[in-house]
C-alpha positions, 0 to 999 in steps of 0.5 A, a space after each residue: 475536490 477529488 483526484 479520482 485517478 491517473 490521466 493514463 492507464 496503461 496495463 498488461 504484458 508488455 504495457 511499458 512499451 506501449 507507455 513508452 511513446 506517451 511518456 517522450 511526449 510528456 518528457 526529454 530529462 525524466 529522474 528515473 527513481 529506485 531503490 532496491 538491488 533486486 530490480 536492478 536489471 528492470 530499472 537498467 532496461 527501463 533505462 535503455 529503453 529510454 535512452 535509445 529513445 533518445 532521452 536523457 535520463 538520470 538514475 537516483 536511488 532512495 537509501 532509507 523509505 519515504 523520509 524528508 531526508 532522502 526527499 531533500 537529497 534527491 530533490 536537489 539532485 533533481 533542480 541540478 540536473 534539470 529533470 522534467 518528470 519522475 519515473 518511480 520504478 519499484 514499491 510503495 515506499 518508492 512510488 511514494 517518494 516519486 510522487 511526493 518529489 513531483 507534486 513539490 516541484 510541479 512537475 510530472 510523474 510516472 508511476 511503474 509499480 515492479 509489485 502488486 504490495 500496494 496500489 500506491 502507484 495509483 494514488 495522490 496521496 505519499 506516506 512519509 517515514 523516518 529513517 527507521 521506517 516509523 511512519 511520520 504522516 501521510 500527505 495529499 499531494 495536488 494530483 495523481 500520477 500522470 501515467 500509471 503502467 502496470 506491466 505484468 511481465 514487470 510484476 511477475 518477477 517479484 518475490 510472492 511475499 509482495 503479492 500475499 502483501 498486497 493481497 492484505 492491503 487490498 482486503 483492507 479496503 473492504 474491512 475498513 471502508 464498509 465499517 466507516 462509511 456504510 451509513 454515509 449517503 454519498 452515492 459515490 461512497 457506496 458505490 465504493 464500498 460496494 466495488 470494495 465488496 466485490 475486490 474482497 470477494 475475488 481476492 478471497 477466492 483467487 487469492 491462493 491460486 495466484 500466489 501459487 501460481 504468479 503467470 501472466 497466463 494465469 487468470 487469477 494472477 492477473 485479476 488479483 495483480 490488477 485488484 490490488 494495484 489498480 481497484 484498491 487505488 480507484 475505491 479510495 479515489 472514488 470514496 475519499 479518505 474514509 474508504 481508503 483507511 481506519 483501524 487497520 491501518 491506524 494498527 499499521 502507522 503504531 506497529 512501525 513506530 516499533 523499530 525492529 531489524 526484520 521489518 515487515 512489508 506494509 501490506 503484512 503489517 495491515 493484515 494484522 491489523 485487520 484482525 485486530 480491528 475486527 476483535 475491537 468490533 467484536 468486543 465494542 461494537 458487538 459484532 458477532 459476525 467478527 470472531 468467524 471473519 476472523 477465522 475466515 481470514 485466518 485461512 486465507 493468511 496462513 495459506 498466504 504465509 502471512 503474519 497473523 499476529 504482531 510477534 509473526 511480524 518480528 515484534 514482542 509487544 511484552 517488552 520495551 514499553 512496546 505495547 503502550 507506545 502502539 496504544 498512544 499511536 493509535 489513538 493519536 489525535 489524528 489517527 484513522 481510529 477515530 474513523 470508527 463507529 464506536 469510540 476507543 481507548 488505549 486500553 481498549 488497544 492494549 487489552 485487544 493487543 494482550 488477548 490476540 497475542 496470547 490467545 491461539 484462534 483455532 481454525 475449524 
């Protein structure tokens, strides 16, 4: 079985209103979930919106990411006050919460993504964390979200960081689906691959003209917005697991494992684990398109203000034993760098890790 997509799409300037008269239909006492201060003023107009709708609405915030110990409490929070839905309103880690408490109690959840960092709000699939952030595992859940609203006046106001953020994740897409899958017969796969392809291509060329420019009256803005929360959601709907994670991502899930007090957003981490991926491919698997991808991306990230390296993500992977716990996690049992064409080591992890740390890319 595949779940493919959300039941309802709802997207643009002003999409919250226009969801607004589906979701009365769907609810009467929806958990209205946040998390954070800065989108404060959203959720409490959201709210009233709801409330002059004459729902009834109760308003719970997650403390820490997606962990088991803010599940719990919020999950009991929902049983008591009788809840029929989720509305998540915020980022990944939100949205995923959201999700993962509607699918344990079968009830409903909609999903407004208040960034463009990840296409979390469109998938059936919850990453859960530890309190500290460290990345646990990632759970299929029995469905995609019932509505998804992507509202661009909503999105607009998020810090540039999100998008640039965002703007990695969803490259990731085609670095990780095209190395995995490329030789998989499914015709649905390689019609994934090949919208992966094509998310790349305008993410490339759009990317820094919508992070300089974050207006609904931009048209780059809005294609990358709906690329990275909308198309990177359907690629791994419609290609299954293999197109939705491998190395890149397997780099992600070892980076949180490393506690630091600045942490990093998830699309940023994933940045840098596309570069690392792409060096494991230039040294073992002999691609010698690689090293100027690299370059290619360099570019593009710096221009982004993005982190091309683990030390950029606040991370020295020279101490504390740090470098080797990265190693061990990437090459887990379960990880996605098994995904790979080729097979890897620790050591593979730790040389590629030790020479992109020291070595300066010089971009031409």
């Amino acid at each position: 079985m595949q779940l493919i997509s959300p039941e309802k799409i709802f997207r643009g300037n002003g999409a919250w209103l226009k969801a607004l008269p589906h979701i009365k239909q769907l609810s009467k006492r929806p958990l209205l979930l946040g998390r954070s201060s800065s989108t404060n003023n959203l959720r409490q107009q959201v709210q009233k919106d709801l409330n002059e709708e004459n729902l009834s609405t109760y308003s719970f915030n997650l403390q820490f990411d997606c962990c088991f110990e803010d599940l719990e409490r919020i999950r009991r929070s929902i049983i008591k006050n009788n809840c029929d839905s989720i509305i998540a309103i915020g980022g990944g880690k939100v949205l995923d919460a959201g999700k993962f408490l509607a699918d344990s109690l079968s009830i409903p959840v909609i999903t407004i993504p208040l960034s463009a960092s990840t296409c979390a709000g469109w998938t059936a699939l919850s990453n859960i964390y530890s309190i500290n952030g460290q990345f646990i595992k990632d759970v299929e859940l029995k469905s995609c979200p019932k509505i998804l609203v992507i509202d661009h006046g909503f999105i607009k106001t998020a810090p540039k960081r999100t998008l640039a953020s965002g703007i990695a994740d969803a490259l990731a897409k085609w670095y990780e689906s095209s190395l995995t899958s490329s030789k998989v017969k499914d015709g649905l796969v390689q019609q994934s691959i090949q919208i992966s392809r094509v998310l790349r291509d305008q993410l490339l060329i759009d990317g820094e003209s919508a992070y300089n420019n974050q207006s609904v009256h931009n048209v780059a803005w809005t294609n990358v917005v709906e690329g990275c929360s909308i198309t990177a959601g359907l690629i791994g709907g419609i290609g299954g697991q293999k197109c939705r994670t491998a190395a890149a991502h397997a780099f992600h899930n070892a980076i949180t494992q490393i506690v630091t007090t600045n942490k990093p957003l998830h699309g940023e981490i994933v940045g840098v684990g596309i570069l690392l991926q792409l060096r494991l491919e230039e040294t073992k698997n002999n691609n010698k398109l690689a090293n100027q991808t690299i370059k290619q991306l360099l570019v593009l990230m710096k221009k982004l203000n993005l982190p091309t390296t683990i030390s950029e993500l606040g991370i020295n992977v020279f101490e504390n034993n740090n470098l080797q716990k990265i190693a061990e996690f990437t090459c887990r049992d379960k990880s996605e760098i098994h995904f790979l064409p080729f097979k890897i080591s620790q050591q593979d992890i730790k040389d590629t890790i030790t020479n992109f740390e020291r070595k300066e890319i010089k971009i031409s």
